[in-house]
C-alpha positions as CSV (number, residue, x, y, z in Angstrom):
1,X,13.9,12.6,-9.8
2,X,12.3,9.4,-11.2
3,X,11.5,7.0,-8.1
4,X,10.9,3.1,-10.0
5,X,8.6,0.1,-8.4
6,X,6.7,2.6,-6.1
7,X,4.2,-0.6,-5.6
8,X,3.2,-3.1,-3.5
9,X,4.4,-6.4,-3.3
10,X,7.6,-8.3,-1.7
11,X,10.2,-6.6,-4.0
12,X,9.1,-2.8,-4.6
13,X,8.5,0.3,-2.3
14,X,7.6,0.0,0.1
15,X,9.4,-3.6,0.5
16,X,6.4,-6.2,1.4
17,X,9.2,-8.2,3.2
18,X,9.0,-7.2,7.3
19,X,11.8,-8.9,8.7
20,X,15.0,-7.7,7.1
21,X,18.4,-8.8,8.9
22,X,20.6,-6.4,7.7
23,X,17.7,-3.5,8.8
24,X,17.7,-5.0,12.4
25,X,21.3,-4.2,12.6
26,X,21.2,-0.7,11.8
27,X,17.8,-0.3,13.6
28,X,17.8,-2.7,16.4
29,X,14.6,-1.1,17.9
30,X,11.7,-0.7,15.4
31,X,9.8,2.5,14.5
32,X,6.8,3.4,16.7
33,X,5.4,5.0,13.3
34,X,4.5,1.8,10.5
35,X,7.4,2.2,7.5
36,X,9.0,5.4,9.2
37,X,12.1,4.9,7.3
38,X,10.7,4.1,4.0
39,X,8.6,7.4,4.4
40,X,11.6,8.8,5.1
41,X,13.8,8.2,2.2
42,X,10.6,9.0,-0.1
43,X,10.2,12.6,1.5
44,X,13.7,13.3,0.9
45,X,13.6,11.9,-2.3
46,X,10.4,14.5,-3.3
47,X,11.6,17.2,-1.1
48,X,15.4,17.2,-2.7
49,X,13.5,17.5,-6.6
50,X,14.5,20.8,-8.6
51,X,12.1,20.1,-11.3
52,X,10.0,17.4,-10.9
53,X,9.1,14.3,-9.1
54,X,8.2,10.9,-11.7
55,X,7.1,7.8,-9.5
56,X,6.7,4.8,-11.9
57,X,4.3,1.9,-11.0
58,X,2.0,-0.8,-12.3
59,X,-1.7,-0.1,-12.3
60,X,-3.7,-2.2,-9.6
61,X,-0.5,-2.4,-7.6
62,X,0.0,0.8,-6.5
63,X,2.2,1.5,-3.6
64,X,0.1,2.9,-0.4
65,X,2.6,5.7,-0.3
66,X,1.0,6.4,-3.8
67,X,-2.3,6.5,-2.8
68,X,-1.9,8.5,0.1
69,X,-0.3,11.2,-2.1
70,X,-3.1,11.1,-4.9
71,X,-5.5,11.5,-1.7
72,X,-3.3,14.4,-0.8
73,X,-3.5,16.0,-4.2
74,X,-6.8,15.4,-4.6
75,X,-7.7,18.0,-1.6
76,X,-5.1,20.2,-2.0
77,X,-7.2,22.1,-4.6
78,X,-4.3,22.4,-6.9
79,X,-1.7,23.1,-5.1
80,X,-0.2,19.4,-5.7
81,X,0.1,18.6,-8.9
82,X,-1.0,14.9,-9.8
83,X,-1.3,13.4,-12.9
84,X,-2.4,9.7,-12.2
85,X,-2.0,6.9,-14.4
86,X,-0.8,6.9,-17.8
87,X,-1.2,4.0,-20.2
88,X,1.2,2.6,-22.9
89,X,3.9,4.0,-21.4
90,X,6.9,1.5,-21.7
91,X,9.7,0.1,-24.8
92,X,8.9,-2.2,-27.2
């Protein structure tokens, strides 16, 4: 599964932009839990995998959901798998 723009800002993931009209009519009451059902469709995403999990983003703009799971992998003594940043990737 490769997940693309996992970073901050207005137009990646999670979406920088809080009042969506078209999410109000499909949730008109809002999540007690902060971007519930972004962290939603990024658990499925992961969980749903068979081999592997690639989440692309731009260094210094890294998504929070990013950060919490390189937190996570950091004290999971191995048993997450986390490679970090890699540079020069990209076409020419």
């Amino acid at each position: 599964v490769v997940l693309p723009r996992v970073m901050s800002g207005a137009y990646s993931f999670p979406s920088g932009i809080q009042d969506d009209p078209i999410l109000k009519l499909a949730m008109p009451e809002p999540e007690d839990y902060a971007m519930a059902e972004e962290r939603r469709l990024l658990y499925v995403a992961i969980t749903r995998a068979k081999v592997g999990v690639l989440l692309l983003t731009v260094a210094g703009r890294e998504s929070q959901f990013i950060v919490e799971l390189s937190q996570m992998a950091e004290a999971s003594n191995g048993a997450i798998q986390y490679q970090g940043v890699v540079d020069g990737v990209g076409g020419a």
